[in-house]
Phi, psi and omega in degrees: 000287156358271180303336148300344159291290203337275187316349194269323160330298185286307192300348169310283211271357165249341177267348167294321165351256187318341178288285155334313157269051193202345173282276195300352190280304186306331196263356183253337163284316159335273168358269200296321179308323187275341163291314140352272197288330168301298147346290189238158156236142199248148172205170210239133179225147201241117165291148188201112223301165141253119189301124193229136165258145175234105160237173198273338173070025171174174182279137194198170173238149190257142212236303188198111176272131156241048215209170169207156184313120160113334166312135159269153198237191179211153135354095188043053173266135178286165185209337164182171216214074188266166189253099166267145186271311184292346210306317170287346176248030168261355187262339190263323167272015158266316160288346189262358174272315177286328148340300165319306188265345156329284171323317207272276171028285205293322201289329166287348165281291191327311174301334195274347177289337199255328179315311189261359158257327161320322223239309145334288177317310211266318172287335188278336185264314183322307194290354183278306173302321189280324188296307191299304172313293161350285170319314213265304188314310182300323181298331196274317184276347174277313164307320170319283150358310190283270208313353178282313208279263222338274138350305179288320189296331146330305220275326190254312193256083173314333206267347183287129186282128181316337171294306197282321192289323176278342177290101167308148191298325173269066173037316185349161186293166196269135198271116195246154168278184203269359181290310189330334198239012172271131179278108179222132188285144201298295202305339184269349175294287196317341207260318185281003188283304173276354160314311200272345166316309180288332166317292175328290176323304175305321171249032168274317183273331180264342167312298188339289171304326176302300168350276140026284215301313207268298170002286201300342185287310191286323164296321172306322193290309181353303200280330171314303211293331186259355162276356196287328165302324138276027161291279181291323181331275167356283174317309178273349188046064166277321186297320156333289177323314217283321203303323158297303149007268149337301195293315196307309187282254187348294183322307167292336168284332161303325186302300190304318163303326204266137201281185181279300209253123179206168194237156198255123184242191179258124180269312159228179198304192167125187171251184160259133198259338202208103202217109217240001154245183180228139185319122180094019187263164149283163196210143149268191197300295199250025166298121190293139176240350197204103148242134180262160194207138157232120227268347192278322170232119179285159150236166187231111155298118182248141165286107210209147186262155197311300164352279167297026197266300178327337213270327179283022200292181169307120161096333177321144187265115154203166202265163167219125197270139184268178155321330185263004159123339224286159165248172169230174140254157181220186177202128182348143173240190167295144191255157159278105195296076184218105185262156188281172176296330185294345204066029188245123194252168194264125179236107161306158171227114175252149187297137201230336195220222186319179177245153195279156185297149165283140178221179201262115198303137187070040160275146164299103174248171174260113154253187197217112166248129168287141182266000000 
């Protein structure tokens, strides 16, 4: 009996085994997905060839296609042959426009001349006026300045005589007060001396401000006088005027440089998928006429709701897992801001490393953004 238990035994116990590891396998993937997801955030993309449009970039007539559907192309391989029709009388209405903004220029510079000799002429008299005040206030204020020391030497010295208190050090005739010319008795001078010391003072002080005042006037007319020419620029908008100016010529020199008959080359290789006009057909600026696909380096359409678009910016780093487990790495390519009917923009994912496995245009992949 013994040895017949054994084997039920073992078979017991290999198969908890295994039941175990078959736990733990499940509960350690369990794991990593959910440390995963955490990490990263995944999102689902679509492979997709990259797609180059070849338009004319002005108004033309197509002349000569020279390329055919399913051809391989190169790096500046010619591709089609256009006509501009228009071109001289887009040249002839560039020139009467910049013409147009010559005149209107110049008749606002003549006006900003009489403006600014007028508005000179007004600050120039002002600053003529301040000055003239200034000049008369320092003088006004020196006399004070004498008659205060005058009056104080009085005041402290009974024996100085109204002649000595008043004669300025450079001899000059003598600066007298209006006592001066008065028959007024020495002793009654001494008493009134100091009334008039404070009198003195007093209008020591308020000349001071005045003084100030009129300084502070004449640097303003001053700062007027040297803003004023861009002042009225500004004001009449010659700076405006010029800036079209500027825009007005460069446009015509381009227009001009540019030939009537000119050719659309492959900005890069790859083949042609598509070709949407016909010889003689007109083209406007962004009308597609070619598109080419090049099939060697893919991207991944990522589908992404506007919210989530910062998180996507351009150049931002993320990995994309293919079917077969493999990873890559990539990174935002330029996004086009053009939302679907769903409200949903298209975020390219361009290959960043190793090169990606081929895969099948609208195959599925996972990317991954660390978060």
């Amino acid at each position: 009996m013994p040895s017949a238990a054994t084997p039920t035994k073992t078979s017991s116990s290999r198969f908890a085994t295994a039941v175990l590891a078959s736990v733990a396998l499940v509960a350690g993937y369990g794991v990593t997905r959910v440390i995963d997801s955490v990490q990263y955030e995944r999102l689902e993309g679509s492979i997709a060839a990259r797609r180059t449009t070849v338009v004319s970039g002005r108004l033309a007539t197509i002349t000569k296609i020279l390329v055919t559907e399913g051809s391989a192309v190169t790096l500046g391989q010619p591709l089609v042959e256009l006509h501009d029709h228009g071109l001289a009388a887009r040249v002839e209405i560039a020139e009467r426009q910049l013409y147009r903004l010559q005149v209107e220029l110049a008749a606002t510079e003549a006006r900003k001349a009489i403006e600014l000799t007028a508005q000179e002429r007004v600050l120039n008299t002002e600053l003529f006026d301040a000055e003239l005040k200034l000049t008369e206030f320092q003088q006004q204020k020196f006399n004070s300045q004498v008659e205060n020391v005058a009056w104080q030497q009085l005041a402290k010295n009974p024996a100085t005589t109204l002649e000595e208190a008043f004669r300025t050090d450079n001899a000059e005739p003598l600066i007298l007060p209006s006592l001066v010319a008065e028959n007024v008795r020495q002793e009654e001078l001494r008493v009134r001396a100091v009334l008039r010391q404070g009198a003195a003072q007093n209008a020591q002080e308020v000349l001071s401000v005045r003084i100030e005042l009129c300084e502070q006037r004449r640097r303003k007319v001053q700062q007027e006088l040297m803003e004023l020419p861009n002042r009225l620029e500004k004001s009449l908008g010659i700076e405006a005027l010029k800036a079209q100016l500027a825009e007005a010529q460069t446009c015509l020199e381009t227009l001009k440089q540019q030939p009537q008959d000119f050719t659309l080359t492959a900005t890069e290789s790859g083949r042609v998928a598509s070709i949407r006009r016909n010889v003689g057909d007109s083209v406007r600026t962004e009308d597609p006429i070619i598109q080419t696909v090049d099939e060697t380096r893919p991207l991944v359409q990522l589908p992404l709701v506007s919210r989530n678009l910062p998180d996507f910016a351009k150049g931002v780093d993320l990995e994309v897992r293919f079917p077969d487990g493999s990873l890559r790495k990539a990174r935002v390519g330029e996004i086009a801001l053009v939302a679907s009917a769903t409200g949903t923009l298209t975020v390219p994912v361009e290959p960043a490393g190793a090169v990606w496995p081929r895969m099948p245009d609208g195959a599925t992949v996972e990317v991954r953004r660390r978060r």
